[in-house]
C-alpha positions as CSV (number, residue, x, y, z in Angstrom):
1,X,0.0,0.0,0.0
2,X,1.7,3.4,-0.9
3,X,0.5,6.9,-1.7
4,X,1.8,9.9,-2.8
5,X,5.5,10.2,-1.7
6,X,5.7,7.2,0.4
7,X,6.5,4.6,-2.8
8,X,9.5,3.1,-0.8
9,X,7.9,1.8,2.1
10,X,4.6,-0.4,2.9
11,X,2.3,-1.2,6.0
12,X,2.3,-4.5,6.9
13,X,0.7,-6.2,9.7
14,X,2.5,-8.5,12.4
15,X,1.3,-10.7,15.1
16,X,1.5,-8.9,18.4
17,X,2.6,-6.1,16.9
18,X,-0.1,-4.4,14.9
19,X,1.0,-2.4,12.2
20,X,4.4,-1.9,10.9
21,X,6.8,0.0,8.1
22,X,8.5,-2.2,5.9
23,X,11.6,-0.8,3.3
24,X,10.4,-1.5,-0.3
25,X,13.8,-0.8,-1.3
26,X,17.4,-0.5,0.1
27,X,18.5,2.7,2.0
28,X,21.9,4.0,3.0
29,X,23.0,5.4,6.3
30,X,21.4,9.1,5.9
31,X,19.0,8.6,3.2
32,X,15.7,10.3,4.0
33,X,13.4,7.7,3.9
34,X,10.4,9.9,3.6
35,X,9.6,13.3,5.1
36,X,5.9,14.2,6.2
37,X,4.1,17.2,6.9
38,X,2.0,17.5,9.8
39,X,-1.4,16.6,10.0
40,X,-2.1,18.9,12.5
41,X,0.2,20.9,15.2
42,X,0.4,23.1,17.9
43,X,2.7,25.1,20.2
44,X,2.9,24.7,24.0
45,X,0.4,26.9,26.0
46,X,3.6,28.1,27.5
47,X,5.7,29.2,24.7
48,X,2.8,30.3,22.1
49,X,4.0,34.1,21.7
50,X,7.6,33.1,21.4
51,X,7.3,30.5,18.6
52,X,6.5,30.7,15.4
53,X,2.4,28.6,14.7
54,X,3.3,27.8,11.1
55,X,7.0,26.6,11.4
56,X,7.8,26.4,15.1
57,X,10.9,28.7,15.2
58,X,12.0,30.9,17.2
59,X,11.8,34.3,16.7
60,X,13.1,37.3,18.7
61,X,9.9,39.4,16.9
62,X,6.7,38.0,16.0
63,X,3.8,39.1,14.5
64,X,0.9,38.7,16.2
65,X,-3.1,37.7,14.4
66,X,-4.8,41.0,14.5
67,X,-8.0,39.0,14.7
68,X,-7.3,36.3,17.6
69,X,-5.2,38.0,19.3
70,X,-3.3,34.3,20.2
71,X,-1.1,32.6,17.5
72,X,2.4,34.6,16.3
73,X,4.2,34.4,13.2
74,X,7.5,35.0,11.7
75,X,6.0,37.1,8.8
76,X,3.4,37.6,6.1
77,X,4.5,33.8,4.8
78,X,4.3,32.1,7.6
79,X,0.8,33.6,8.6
80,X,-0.9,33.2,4.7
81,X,0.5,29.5,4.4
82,X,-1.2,29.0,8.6
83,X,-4.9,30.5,7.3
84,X,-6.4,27.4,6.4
85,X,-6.1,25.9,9.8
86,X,-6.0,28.7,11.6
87,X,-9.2,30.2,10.1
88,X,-11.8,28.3,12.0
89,X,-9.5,28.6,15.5
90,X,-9.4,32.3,14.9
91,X,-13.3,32.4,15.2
92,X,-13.5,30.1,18.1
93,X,-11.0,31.9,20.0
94,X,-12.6,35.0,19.7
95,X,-16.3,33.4,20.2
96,X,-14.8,31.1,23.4
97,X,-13.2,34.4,24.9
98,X,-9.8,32.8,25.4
99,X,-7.4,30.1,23.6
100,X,-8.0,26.5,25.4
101,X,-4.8,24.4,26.2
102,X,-2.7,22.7,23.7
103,X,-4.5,19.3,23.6
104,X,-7.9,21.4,22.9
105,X,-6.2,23.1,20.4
106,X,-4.5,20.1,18.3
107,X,-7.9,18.4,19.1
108,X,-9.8,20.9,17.1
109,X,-7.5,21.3,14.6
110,X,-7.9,17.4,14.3
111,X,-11.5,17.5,13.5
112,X,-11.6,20.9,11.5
113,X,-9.4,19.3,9.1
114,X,-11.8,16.2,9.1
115,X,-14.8,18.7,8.2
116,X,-12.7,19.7,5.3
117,X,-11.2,16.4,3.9
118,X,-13.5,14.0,5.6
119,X,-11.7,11.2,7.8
120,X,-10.9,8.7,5.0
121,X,-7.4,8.7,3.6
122,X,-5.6,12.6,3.4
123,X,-3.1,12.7,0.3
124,X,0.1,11.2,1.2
125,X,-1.3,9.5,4.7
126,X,-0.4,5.6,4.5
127,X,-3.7,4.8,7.4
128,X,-6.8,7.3,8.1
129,X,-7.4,9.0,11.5
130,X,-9.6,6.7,12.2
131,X,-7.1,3.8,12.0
132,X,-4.5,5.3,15.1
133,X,-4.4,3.7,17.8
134,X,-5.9,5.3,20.6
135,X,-5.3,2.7,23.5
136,X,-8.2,4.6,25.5
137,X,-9.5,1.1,27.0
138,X,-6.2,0.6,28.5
139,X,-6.1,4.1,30.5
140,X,-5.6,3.8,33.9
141,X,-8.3,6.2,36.3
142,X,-5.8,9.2,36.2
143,X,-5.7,8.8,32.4
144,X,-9.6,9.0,32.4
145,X,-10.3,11.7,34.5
146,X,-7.9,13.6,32.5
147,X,-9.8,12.3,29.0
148,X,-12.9,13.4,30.7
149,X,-12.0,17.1,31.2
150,X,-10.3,17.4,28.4
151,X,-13.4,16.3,26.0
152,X,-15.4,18.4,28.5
153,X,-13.3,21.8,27.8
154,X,-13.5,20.6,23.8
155,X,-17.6,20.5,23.9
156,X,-17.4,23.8,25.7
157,X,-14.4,25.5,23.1
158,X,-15.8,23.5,20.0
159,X,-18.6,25.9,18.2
160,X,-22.4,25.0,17.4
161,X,-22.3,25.5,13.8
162,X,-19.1,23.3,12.9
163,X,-19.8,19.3,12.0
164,X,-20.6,18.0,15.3
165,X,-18.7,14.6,16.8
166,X,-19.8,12.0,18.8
167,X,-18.5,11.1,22.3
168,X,-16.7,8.5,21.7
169,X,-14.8,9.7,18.5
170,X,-13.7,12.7,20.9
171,X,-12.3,10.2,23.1
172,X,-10.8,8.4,20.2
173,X,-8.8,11.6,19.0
174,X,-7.7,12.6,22.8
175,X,-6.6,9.0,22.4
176,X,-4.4,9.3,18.9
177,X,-2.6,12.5,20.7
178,X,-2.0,10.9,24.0
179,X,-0.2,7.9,22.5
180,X,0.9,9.4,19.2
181,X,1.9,12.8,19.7
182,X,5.1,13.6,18.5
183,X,7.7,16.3,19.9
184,X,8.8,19.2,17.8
185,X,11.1,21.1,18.6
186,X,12.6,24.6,17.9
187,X,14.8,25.6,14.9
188,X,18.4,23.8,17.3
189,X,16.5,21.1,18.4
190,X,17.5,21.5,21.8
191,X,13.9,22.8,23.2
192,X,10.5,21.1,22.6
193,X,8.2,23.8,21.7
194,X,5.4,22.0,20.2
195,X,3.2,18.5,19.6
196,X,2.3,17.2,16.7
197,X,0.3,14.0,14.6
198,X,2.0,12.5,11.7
199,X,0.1,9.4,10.8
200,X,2.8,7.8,8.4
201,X,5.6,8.2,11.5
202,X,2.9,6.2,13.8
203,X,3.0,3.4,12.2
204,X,6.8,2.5,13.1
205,X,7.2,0.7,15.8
206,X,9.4,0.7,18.7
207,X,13.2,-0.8,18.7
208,X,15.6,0.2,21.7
209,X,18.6,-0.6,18.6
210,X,16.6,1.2,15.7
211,X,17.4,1.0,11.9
212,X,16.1,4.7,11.5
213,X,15.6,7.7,13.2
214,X,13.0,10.9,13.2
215,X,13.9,14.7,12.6
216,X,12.0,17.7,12.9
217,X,12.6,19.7,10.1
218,X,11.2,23.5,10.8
219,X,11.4,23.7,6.9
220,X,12.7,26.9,4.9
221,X,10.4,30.3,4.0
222,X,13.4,32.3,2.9
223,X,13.2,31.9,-0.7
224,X,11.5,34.9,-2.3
225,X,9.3,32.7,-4.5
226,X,6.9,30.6,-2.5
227,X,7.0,27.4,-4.9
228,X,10.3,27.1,-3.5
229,X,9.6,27.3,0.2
230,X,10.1,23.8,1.7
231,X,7.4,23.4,4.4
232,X,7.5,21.8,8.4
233,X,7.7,18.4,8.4
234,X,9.4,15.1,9.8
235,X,11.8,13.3,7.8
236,X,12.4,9.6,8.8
237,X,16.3,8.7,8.0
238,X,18.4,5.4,8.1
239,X,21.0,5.1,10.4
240,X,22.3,1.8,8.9
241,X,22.0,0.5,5.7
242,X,18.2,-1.5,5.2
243,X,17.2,-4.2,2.9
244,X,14.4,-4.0,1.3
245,X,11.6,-5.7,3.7
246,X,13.2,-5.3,6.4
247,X,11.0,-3.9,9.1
248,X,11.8,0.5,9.9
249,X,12.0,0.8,13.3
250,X,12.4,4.2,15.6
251,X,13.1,4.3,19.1
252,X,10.4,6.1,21.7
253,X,13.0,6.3,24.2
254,X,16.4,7.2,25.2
255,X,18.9,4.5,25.3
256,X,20.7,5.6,28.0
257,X,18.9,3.7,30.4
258,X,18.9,-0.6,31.6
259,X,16.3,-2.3,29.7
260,X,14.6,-2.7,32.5
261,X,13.9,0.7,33.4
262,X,13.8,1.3,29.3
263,X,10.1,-1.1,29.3
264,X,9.2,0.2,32.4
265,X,8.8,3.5,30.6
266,X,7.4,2.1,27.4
267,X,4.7,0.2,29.2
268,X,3.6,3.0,31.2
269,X,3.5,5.4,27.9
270,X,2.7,3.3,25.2
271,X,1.1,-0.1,26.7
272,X,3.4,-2.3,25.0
273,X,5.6,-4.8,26.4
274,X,9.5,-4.6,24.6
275,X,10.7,-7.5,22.6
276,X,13.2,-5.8,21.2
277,X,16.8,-8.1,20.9
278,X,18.4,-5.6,23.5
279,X,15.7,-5.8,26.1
280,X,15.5,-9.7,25.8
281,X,19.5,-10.4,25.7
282,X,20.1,-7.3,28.2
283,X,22.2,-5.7,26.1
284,X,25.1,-3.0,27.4
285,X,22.9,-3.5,30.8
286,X,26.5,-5.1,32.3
287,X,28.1,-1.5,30.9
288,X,25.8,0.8,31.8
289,X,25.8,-0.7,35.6
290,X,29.6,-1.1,35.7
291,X,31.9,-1.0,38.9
292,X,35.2,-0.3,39.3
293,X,37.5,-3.4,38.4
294,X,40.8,-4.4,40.0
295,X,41.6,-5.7,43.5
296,X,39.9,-3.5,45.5
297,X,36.7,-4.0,44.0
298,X,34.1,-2.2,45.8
299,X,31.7,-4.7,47.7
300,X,27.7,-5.0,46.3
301,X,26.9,-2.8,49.6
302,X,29.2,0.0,48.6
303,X,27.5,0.1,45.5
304,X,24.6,0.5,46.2
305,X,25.1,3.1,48.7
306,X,26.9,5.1,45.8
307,X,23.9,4.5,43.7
308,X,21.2,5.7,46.0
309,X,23.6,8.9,46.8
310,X,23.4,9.4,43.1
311,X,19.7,9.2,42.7
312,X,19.2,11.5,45.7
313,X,22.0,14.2,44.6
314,X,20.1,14.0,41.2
315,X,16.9,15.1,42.9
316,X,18.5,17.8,44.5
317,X,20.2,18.6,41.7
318,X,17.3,19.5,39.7
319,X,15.7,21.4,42.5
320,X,19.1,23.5,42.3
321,X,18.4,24.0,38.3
322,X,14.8,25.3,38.5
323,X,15.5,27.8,40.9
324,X,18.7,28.9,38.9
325,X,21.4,27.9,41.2
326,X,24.3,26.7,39.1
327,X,27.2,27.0,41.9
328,X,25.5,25.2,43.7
329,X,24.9,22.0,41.1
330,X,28.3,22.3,40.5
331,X,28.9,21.7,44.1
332,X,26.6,18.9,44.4
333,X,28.2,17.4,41.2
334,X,31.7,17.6,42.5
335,X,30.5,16.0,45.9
336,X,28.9,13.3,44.0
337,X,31.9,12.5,41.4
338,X,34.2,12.0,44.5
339,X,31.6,9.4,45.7
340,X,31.3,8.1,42.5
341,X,34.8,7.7,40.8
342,X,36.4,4.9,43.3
343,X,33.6,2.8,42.7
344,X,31.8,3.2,39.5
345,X,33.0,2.2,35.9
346,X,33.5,4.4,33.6
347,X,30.0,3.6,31.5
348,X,27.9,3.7,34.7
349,X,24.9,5.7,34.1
350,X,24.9,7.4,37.2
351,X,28.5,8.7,36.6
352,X,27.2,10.0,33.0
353,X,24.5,11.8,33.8
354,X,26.7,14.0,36.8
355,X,29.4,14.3,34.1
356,X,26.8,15.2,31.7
357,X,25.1,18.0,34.1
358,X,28.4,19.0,35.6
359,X,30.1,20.0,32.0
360,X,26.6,21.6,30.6
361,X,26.7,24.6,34.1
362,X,30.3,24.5,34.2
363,X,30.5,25.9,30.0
364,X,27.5,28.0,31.6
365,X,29.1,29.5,33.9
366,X,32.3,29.5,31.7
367,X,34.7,27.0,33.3
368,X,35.6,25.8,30.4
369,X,39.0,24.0,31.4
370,X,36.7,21.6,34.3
371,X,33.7,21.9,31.9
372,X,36.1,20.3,29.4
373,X,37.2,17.4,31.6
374,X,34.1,16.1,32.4
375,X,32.8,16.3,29.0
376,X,35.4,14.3,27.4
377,X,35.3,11.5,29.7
378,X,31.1,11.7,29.4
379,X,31.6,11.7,25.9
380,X,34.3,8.2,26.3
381,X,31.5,6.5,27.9
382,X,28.5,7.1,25.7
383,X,30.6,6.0,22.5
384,X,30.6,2.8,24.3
385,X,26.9,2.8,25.1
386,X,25.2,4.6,22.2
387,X,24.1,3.5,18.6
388,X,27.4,4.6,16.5
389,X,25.1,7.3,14.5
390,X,22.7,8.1,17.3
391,X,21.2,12.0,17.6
392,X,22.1,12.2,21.4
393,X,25.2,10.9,20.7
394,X,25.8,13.7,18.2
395,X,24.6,16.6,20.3
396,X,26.6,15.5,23.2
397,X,29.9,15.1,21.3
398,X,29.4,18.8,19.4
399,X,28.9,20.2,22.8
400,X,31.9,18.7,24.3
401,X,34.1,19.5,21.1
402,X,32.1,23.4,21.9
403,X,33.5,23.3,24.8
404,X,37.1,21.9,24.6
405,X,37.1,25.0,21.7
406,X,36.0,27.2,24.2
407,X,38.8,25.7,26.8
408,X,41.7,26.4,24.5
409,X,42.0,22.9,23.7
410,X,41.8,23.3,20.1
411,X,43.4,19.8,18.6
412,X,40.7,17.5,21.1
413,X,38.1,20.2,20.2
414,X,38.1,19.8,16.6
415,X,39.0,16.2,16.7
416,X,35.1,16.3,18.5
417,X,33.5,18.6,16.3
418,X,34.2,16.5,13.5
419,X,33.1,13.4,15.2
420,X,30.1,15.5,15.9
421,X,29.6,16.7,12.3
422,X,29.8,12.6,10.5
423,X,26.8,11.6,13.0
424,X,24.8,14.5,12.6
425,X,24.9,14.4,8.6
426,X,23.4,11.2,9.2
427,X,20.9,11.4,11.7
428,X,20.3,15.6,10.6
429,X,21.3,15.9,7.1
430,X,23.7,18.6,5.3
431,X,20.7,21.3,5.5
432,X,19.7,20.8,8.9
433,X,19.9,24.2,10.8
434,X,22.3,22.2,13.6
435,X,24.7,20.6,11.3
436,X,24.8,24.2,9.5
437,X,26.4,25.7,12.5
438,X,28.3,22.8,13.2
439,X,29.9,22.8,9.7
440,X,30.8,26.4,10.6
441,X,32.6,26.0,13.9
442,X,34.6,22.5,11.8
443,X,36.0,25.0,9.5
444,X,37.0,27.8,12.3
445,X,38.6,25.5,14.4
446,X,40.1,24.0,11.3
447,X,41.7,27.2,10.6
448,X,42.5,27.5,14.0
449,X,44.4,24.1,14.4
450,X,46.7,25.2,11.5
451,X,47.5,28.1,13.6
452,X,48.5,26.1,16.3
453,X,50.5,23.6,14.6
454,X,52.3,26.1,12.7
455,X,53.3,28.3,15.9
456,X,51.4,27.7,19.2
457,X,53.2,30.5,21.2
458,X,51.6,33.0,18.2
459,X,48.5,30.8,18.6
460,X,47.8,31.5,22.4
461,X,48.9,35.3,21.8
462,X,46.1,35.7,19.2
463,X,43.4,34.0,20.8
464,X,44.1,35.8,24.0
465,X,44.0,39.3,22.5
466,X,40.7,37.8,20.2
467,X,39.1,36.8,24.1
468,X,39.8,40.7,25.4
469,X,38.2,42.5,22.2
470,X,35.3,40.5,22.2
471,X,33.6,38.9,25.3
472,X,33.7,35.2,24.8
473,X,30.8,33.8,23.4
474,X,27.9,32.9,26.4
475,X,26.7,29.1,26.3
476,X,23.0,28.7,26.5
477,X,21.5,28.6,29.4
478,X,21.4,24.9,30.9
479,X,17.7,23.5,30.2
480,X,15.6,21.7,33.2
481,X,14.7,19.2,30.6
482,X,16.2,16.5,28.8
483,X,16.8,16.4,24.8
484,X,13.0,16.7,23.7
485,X,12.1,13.0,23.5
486,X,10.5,11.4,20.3
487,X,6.8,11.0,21.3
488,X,5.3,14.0,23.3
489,X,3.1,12.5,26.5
490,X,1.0,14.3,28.1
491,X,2.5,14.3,32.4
């Protein structure tokens, strides 16, 4: 079964598994396997008049809907190519009194695009609306109460002269966005700004080792003509190479995590159970749990007192973060590392993820030299864990190479920043805002490692009179949250 743009792959049905993707042809590491617009989309309640409606960037200046008074665009292009499904929310908006929340909106954006196409199959969608899975009989009572209110505030937002719904395909669409709803994220992909239903992308299922991976694309209005803007959209791309029939596969979840803990996640957002080869075999579990090695190998007790010292420094940790008080999660990091080092391995998770935070506040707060240590030996250990072409993997080795840059460390930094830049080609693509910037800083530092080779005394006097003319560049602010994750679920 294929339709418009989708030629090279076909649903299939498995036992156990429902639908499925299968290749109809081979595919390369990179290749985009297909790219999908939305069906419908949203920003978060909480970000609506900083991002972009129509292409979910950020924008320092937006213009605002004279009518609504609500949604923000970048320009004129982005808020003529939004009319059509912002039309009937302008009205309701103004009729209701006040925007709803996000699900509302993507709800209703759902079903005035079914009173314009009908619900059978839209142009380029593989399955109908009607065919996603909603999983509403396996909610738990939380899950219902919040289905309830949230079909409740629909009836109340959704206006009397629009094609009215029953109850129970309501519940079906809450459904489809609970389960299905995909992340999007801004322009660097390092904030999720937005949620999302792409019917084609629901139908792959879940692999903790995946043959592809997904990518928001914000897509391009720069182009003066409009036939050549390229719109918002996902793209799925390979990360290995595929036969064709072999089943695609994404992952819903971060690796970073024991496969336990990985299908305790899974079964609590997606109601399925993992079957995946790395959940049955355990795969890197042994790596991701490691202790220190050697003679004076720390007893099972010790362990475990280190481990529960992590989780609770963790805790505090983020408390520290969300009231915005960095010298102090550096301090709790370095009291936890000096806990940690004597008797975790190298790859233990725990150890990663205070490296991880410890390196992100220390570029913040520009310690680069400290910042730089921690990131390099994060970085050591994820190579170990991660998928050889995996997204995270690629942020987190451009950040590190960012910040050995940043240290003065200019032959380790660009040595990362071109490790950085082969994954993200892959998993991003050469047009990919991201790999853009990366390509940038792999040519500076480039020209900057000639420099250094050539003469490093001349090197050091340069970049030190460079550092006083201009203040060194500021990192971003460390984010509370983790790299958005693939499927958006509703807390």
């Amino acid at each position: 079964m294929t339709k418009g743009g989708m030629e090279s792959v076909e649903v299939f049905t498995t036992e156990g598994k429902g639908r499925g993707l299968k290749a109809q042809k081979e595919f390369l590491p990179g290749d985009v396997i297909f790219a999908e617009p939305a069906y419908a989309a949203v920003v978060f309640d909480s970000l609506t008049h900083v991002i972009c409606h129509t292409c979910f960037k950020r924008q320092e200046k937006l213009h605002r809907c004279g009518q609504c008074k609500f949604a923000y665009y970048c320009d004129r292009t982005c808020q003529r190519a939004a009319w059509v499904n912002h039309k009937n929310e302008c009205s309701a908006i103004k009729r209701h009194g006040k925007a709803p929340s996000e699900n509302i909106r993507l709800a209703a954006r759902i079903m005035w695009k079914i009173e314009r196409e009908g619900s059978g199959l839209s142009e380029g969608c593989l399955v109908s609306i009607d065919e996603l899975q909603n999983h509403v009989d396996s909610f738990g009572e939380e899950e219902k109460k919040d289905l309830r209110t949230d079909v409740e505030s629909f009836l109340e937002f959704w206006p009397p002269h629009c094609q009215q719904f029953g109850m129970q395909f309501i519940s079906h669409i809450f459904g489809v966005i609970s389960c299905n709803g995909f992340t999007l994220s801004d322009q660097r992909g390092l904030q999720a700004v937005g949620v999302g239903i792409f019917p084609n992308l629901c139908q792959a299922n879940h692999d903790c080792w995946p043959n592809c991976t997904v990518i928001f694309n914000n897509g391009n209005h720069e182009a003066v003509r409009s036939m050549f803007h390229t719109q918002m959209r996902i793209e799925l791309r390979a990360l290995s190479k595929i036969s064709p029939g072999d089943e695609l596969t994404v992952s819903y979840v971060d690796f970073l995590n024991v496969s336990e803990e990985r299908r305790k996640q899974l079964k609590k957002q997606y109601y399925f159970d993992c079957t995946c080869e790395h959940c049955k075999k355990q795969v890197k579990d042994d790596l991701m749990l490691a202790v220190k090695q050697g003679e004076s190998k720390p007893s099972a007790d010790t362990v475990k007192e280190v481990i529960q010292f992590s989780k609770d420094t963790l805790e505090k940790i983020n408390k520290a973060r969300m009231e915005g008080l960095y010298h102090e999660v550096v301090k709790l990091c370095r009291d936890c590392l000096k806990k940690q080092e004597p008797v975790l391995g190298d790859t233990n998770i725990y150890l990663l993820r205070i490296l991880s935070i410890a390196s992100e506040v220390l570029s913040y707060l520009q310690m680069f030299e400290e910042a730089a240590d921690y990131a390099k030996r994060m970085v050591d250990g994820y190579l170990k864990i991660y998928h050889p072409n995996n997204a995270q993997l690629g942020m987190a080795v451009m950040r590190a190479g960012v910040t050995h840059w940043h240290a003065g460390l200019i032959e380790v930094g660009h040595g990362l920043i071109c490790k950085a830049y082969a994954i993200l080609l892959i998993t991003h693509g050469p047009s990919h805002p991201i790999t853009k910037d990366l390509e940038v800083m792999r040519v500076q530092t480039e020209m900057e490692l000639r420099m250094f080779q050539q003469n490093e005394f001349m090197y050091y006097k340069m970049r030190e009179a460079a550092l006083k003319n201009q203040k060194i560049q500021i990192m971003p602010e460390p984010s509370n949250e983790n790299a958005p994750s693939l499927f958006h679920k509703k807390e």
